[in-house]
N, C-alpha and C positions, 0 to 999 in steps of 0.2 A: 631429713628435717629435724630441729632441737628439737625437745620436749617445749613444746608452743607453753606459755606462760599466762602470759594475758592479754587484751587487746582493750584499747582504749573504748569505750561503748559512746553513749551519749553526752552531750552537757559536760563537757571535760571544763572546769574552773573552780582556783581557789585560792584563797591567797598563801605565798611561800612559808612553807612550814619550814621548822627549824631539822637539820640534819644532823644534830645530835642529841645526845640522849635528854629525856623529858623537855618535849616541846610542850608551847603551850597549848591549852585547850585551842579550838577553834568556837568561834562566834556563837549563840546560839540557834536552834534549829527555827524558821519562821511558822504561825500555825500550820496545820494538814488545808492542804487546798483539795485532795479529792475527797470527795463524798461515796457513799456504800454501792450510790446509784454506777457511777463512774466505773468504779470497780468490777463492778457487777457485769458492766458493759464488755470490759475487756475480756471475762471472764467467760461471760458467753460466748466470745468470738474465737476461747483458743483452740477447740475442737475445729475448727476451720484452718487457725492460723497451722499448727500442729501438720494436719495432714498434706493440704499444700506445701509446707517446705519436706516432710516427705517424697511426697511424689514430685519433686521439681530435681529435688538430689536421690531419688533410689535407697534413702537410709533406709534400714530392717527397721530400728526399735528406737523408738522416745519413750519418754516420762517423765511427767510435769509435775508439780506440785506448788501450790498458792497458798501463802499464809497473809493475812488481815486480819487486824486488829486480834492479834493473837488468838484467830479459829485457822483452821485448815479449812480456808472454801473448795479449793479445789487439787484432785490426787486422781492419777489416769494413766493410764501405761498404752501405746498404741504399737501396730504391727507385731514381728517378732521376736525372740532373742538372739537368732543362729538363723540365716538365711536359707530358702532350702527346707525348713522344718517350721512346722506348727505349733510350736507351744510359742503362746502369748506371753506379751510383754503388759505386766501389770505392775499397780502399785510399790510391790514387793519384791519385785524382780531387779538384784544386785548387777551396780554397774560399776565398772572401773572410774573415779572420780580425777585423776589424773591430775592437775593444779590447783583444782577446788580443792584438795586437802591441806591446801596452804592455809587457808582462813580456819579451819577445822582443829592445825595443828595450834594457830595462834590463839584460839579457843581453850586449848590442853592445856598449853603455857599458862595463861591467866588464870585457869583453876587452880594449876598446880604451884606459883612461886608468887602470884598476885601482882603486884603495882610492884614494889621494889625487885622483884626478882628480872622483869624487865632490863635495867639498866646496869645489872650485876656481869661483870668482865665472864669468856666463855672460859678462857684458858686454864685456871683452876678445876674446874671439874671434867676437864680435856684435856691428861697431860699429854697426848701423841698430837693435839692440834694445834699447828701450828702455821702462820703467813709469812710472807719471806722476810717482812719486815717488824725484826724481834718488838721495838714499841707498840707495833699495830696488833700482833698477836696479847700483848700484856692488857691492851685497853679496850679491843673491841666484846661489844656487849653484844646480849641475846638481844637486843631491840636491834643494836646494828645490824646482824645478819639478817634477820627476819625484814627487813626493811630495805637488803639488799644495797647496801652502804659501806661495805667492809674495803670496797678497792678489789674485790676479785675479780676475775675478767667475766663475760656474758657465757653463763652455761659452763664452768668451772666443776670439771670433773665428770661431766658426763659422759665423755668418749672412753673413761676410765670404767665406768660401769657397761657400756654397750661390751665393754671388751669380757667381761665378767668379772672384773672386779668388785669384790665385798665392800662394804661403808666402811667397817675400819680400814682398808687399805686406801680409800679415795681419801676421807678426812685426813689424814696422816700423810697424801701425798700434796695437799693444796699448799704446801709450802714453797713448792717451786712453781706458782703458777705467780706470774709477775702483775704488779697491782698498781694500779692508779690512786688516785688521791682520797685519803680515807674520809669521810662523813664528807666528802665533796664532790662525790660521781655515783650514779645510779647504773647497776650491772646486774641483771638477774641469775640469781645463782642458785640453784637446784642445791647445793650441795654444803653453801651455804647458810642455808636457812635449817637445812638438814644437820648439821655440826650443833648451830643452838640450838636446836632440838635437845639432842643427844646428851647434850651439857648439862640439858633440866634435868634430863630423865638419869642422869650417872648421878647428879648431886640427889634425888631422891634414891637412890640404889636399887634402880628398878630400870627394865628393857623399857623405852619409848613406848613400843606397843601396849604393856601392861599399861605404863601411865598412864595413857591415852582411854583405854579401854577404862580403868578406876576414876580418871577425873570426869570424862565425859559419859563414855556410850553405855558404860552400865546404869549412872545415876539417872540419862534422861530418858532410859527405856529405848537406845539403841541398839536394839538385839540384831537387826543385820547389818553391822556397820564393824568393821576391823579394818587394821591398819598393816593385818598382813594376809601375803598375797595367799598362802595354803587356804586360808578363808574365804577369799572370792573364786580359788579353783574348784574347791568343794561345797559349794551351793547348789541345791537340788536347782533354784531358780536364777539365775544371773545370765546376763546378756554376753553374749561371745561378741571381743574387736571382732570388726573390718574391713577389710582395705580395699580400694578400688584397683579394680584391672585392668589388664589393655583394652577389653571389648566395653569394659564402662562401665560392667557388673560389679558389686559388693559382693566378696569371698572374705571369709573368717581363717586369713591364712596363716597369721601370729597371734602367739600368746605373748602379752607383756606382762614381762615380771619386777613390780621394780621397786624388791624390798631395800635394795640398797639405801634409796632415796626416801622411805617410806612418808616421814614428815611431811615431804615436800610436792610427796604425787603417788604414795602407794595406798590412798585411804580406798577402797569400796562399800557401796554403801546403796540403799534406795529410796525413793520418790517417797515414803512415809518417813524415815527416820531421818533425811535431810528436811523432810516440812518441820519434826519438832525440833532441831537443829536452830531452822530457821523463826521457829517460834521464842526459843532460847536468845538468841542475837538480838530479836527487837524485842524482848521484853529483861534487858539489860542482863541477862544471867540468871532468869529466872525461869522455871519451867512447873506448872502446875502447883502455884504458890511455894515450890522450894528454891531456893538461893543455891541454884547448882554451880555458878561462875561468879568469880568478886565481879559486881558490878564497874567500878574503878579502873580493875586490871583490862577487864574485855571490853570498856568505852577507850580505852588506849590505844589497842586494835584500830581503831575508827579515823584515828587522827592524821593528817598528813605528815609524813614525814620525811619522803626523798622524794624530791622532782624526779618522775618516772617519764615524761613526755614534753617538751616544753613548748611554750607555744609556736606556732610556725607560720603565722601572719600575725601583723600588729593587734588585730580583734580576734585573735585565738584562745584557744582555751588551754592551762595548763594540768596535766595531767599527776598525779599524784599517787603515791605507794605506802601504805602503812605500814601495819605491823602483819603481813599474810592478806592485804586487802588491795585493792585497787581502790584510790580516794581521789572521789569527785565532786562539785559544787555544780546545779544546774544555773539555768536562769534567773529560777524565783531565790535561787542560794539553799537548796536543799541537800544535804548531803546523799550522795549517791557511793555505794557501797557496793562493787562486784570483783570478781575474779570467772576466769575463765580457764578449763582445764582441756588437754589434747596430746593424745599421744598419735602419733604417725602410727604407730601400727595397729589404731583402731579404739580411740575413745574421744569424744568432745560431749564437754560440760560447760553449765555456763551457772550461776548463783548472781543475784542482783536485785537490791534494795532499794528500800528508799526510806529509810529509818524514822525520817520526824511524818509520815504517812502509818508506818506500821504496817508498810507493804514490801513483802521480797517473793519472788519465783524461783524454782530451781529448773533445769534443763537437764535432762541425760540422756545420750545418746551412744550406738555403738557402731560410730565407724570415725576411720581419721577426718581431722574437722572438716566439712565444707562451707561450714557458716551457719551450720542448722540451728544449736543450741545455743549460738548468740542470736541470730537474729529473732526466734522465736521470743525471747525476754525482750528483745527492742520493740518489736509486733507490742506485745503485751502492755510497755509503757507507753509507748506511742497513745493506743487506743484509749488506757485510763484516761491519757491528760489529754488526749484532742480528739477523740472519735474516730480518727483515721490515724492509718501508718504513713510514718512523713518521708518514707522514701524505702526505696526496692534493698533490703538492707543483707539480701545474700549475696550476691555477686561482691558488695564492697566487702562482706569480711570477710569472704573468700578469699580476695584479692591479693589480701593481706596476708592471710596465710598460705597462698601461692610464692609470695616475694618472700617471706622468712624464707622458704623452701629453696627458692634460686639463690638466695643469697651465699647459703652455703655449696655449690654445686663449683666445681674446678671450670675455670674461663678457658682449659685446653681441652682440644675435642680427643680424646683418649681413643674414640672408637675409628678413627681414621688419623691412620700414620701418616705421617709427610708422604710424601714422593720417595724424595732422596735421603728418607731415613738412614741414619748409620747402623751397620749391623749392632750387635750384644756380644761380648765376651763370652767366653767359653762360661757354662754354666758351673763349673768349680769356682770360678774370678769370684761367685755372689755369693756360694754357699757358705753358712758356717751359723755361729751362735754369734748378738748380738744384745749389747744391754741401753736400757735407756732409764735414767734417775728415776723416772717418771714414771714411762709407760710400762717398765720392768723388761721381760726376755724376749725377743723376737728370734725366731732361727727361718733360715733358706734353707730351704731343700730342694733336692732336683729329683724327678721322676726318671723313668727309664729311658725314658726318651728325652732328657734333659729337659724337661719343663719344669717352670721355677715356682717352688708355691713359697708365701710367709705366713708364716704363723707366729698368731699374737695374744696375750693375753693368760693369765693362771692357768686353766685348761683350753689349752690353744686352740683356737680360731684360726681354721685354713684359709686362708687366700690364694687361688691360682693367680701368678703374676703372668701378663701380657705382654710381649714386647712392644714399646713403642717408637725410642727413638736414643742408639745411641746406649746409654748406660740408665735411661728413661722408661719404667716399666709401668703398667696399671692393674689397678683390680678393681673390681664391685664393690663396693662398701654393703654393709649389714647392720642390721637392728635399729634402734629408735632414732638413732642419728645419720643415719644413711645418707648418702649425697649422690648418688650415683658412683661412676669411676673417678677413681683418685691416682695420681703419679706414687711410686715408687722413685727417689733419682738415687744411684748409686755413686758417691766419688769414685773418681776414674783409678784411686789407689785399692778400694773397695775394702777400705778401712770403718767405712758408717755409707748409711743411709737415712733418708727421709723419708717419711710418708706426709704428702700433702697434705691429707685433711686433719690428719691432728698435728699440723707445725703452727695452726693460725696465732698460739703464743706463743713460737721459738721452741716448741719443747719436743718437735715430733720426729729427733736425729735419732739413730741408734746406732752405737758404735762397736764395731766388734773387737769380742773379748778372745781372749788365748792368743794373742799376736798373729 
């Protein structure tokens, strides 16, 4: 499954924002329609709401946190952090944030380069970064990528970090990933948004991380918050991914590492230091009477700016993407502001606003999504604004992240050969070393018994290949992007090969070298 991004929540409307740089403001916000009482109500009910979706999915560990009217009403940590063991999950207890550090990094940005630095081209302060299409590399801005508008395809460069690849060698290889129409198609890119990052943090002449750390989390008193991973491994308190098994049980069987990407998904952080996060966001850049974010810059963040969803009945809602945000209009035309973070091998978060209220929740939890940490935010707005939840809302975002998950999974059943499968070549015909622009060196090898493994990636990743059919091999796929079994096909000259799940843009040949 990709590194899940976001998911449309409620109230998705608004009207078409512009897809290049400095759109206009959008409308103003209408008064607050909920009252203290309201809030209160929902507030009351999330110790309920919380543990039921618990115990309906088997999750170890949540933690909430409520901010209104700039206090922290409420902060709470439930179950454990490591299934299996007794230490509690509280307040302070560090959890992998996995696409909530999209809004966190667009946060960085705006401290760091303000309103103009926004719409400033990346490729100057990125000389290795580059798109296959030299005009598009000259003109796209940090708003472009952050807004997921550059024309890279969906999830650009991720299969390149599962492999272990480093951020400089991913940034530096998005050059051959083939692109669609610039400031006129919405693709979520991981890597992306991670480039303009990068861009800020070279033109200040400082690692991302440090930025990150000096514009935000030291000024606002976010003392367990980093954007790198050696920091949420060495937490006396943080929560362990993970993953569901065959018997249904949650086992903490991966660590995800994923400084490559850090911008875009490697922040950790917990339920106290995302509340003043969140206290920061609705009070415009402001945190304890200091002016920690230009106001300006981080109301930019806010604004629609690539159709992320569009509608899909004539009384639809259309869904929208800012700058790191997920942008929505409800009913009454209230701006609704969330992101949602998930990594397959063991984190789903959810962060979600409602700015002209001065109300946002944040969700953390440690295991791959089932729907907990969105729905428990939808539970929460539900009941401010109607006293009831307007519908069973785990199955549906489940749902959703079941069908990402199938979408990517090979339509051949790998685990049952034809009948009248053709044998495989002598296991010499495969072996040898091969290159690909892209994915770099792949080599065959055979074992003693002629069985074929490939090996992919800087420090190679074994795969034992399968026969299936013919010059048609499989393997098990690994790490955050997993798909189950994927083809190997061999030309019958045994000159190159494919691997299927990373060919979805053309680029997953490898052809062998030394004739």
């Amino acid at each position: 499954m990709s590194t899940l991004a976001w998911i449309a929540t409620a109230g998705l409307t608004a009207l078409l924002g512009a897809a290049a740089p400095g759109p206009s403001p959008p409308p103003p916000q209408p008064p607050p329609q909920l009252d203290d009482a309201e809030v209160q109500r929902a507030v009351d009910q999330l110790d309920g709401v919380v543990r039921a979706a618990m115990k309906r999915t088997g999750t170890p560990g949540v933690a909430v946190a409520v901010v209104h009217d700039g206090k922290v009403i409420f902060q709470k940590g439930y179950g454990v952090r490591k299934a299996g063991e007794k230490a509690a999950v509280d307040a302070d207890t560090v959890f992998q944030l996995a696409s909530v550090s999209k809004p966190i990094a667009s946060t960085v940005v705006s401290g760091a380069v303000g309103v103009e630095g926004w719409d400033k081209p990346v490729a100057p302060n990125l000389p290795d970064f580059r798109l296959k299409d030299p005009w598009v590399t000259s003109h796209v801005t940090v708003a472009d990528l952050f807004a997921h508008r550059s024309g890279l395809p969906d999830h650009a460069g991720d299969h390149l970090e599962d492999l272990g690849y480093d951020r400089s060698y991913i940034l530096s290889h998005l050059r051959y990933e083939p692109l669609t129409p610039f400031r006129a198609s919405y693709a979520y890119t991981n890597f992306g948004l991670t480039a303009a990052a990068q861009a800020v943090a070279d033109e200040k002449g400082v690692s991302w991380e440090k930025l990150a750390a000096d514009t935000l989390y030291k000024p606002a008193g976010m003392d367990s918050t980093s954007s790198r991973f050696e920091d949420y491994a060495k937490a006396s308190n943080r929560a362990w991914g993970h993953v569901k098994t065959a018997d249904g049980t949650w086992k903490p069987e991966f660590v995800r590492e994923p400084d490559a990407q850090s911008p875009a998904g490697g922040v950790s952080s917990n339920a106290r230091d995302m509340a003043k996060w969140l206290r920061l966001q609705l009070a415009n850049g402001k945190l304890d009477g200091r002016q920690i974010i230009d106001a300006d810059a981080l109301e930019r963040t806010h604004w629609p700016e690539s159709v992320a969803s569009p509608p899909h009945a004539p009384a639809g809602r259309t869904g929208f993407y800012g700058l790191g945000w997920n942008v929505s209009y409800d009913d009454e035309g209230r701006l609704r502001l969330s992101h949602t973070g998930a990594f397959a091998q063991g984190a789903h978060t959810n962060v979600t606003m409602l700015p002209g209220e001065q109300l946002g929740i944040v969700v953390l939890s440690n295991t791959s999504p089932v729907g907990v940490a969105d729905a428990v935010a939808l539970d929460f707005f539900d009941i401010a604004q109607t006293g009831k939840v307007s519908r069973d809302w785990i199955p549906l975002v489940d749902a959703v992240y079941q069908q990402q998950e199938e979408e990517g999974r090979s339509k051949t059943d790998y685990a049952h050969p034809p009948s009248d499968a053709a044998p495989g070549k002598d296991a010499d015909a495969y072996t040898g070393t091969y290159e690909s622009d892209y994915y770099g060196r792949a080599q065959v090898v055979a074992g003693e018994d002629d069985t074929l493994t490939l090996r992919l990636g800087p420090k190679p990743q074994s795969y034992r290949l399968t026969h299936y059919d013919g010059d048609t091999f499989s393997f098990r796929t690994a790490g955050e992007n997993a798909v189950g079994l994927t083809g190997v096909t061999f030309t019958p000259d045994g000159k190159s090969f494919t691997v299927e799940y990373l060919d979805a843009e053309g680029l997953g040949t490898f052809t062998r070298t030394g004739g």
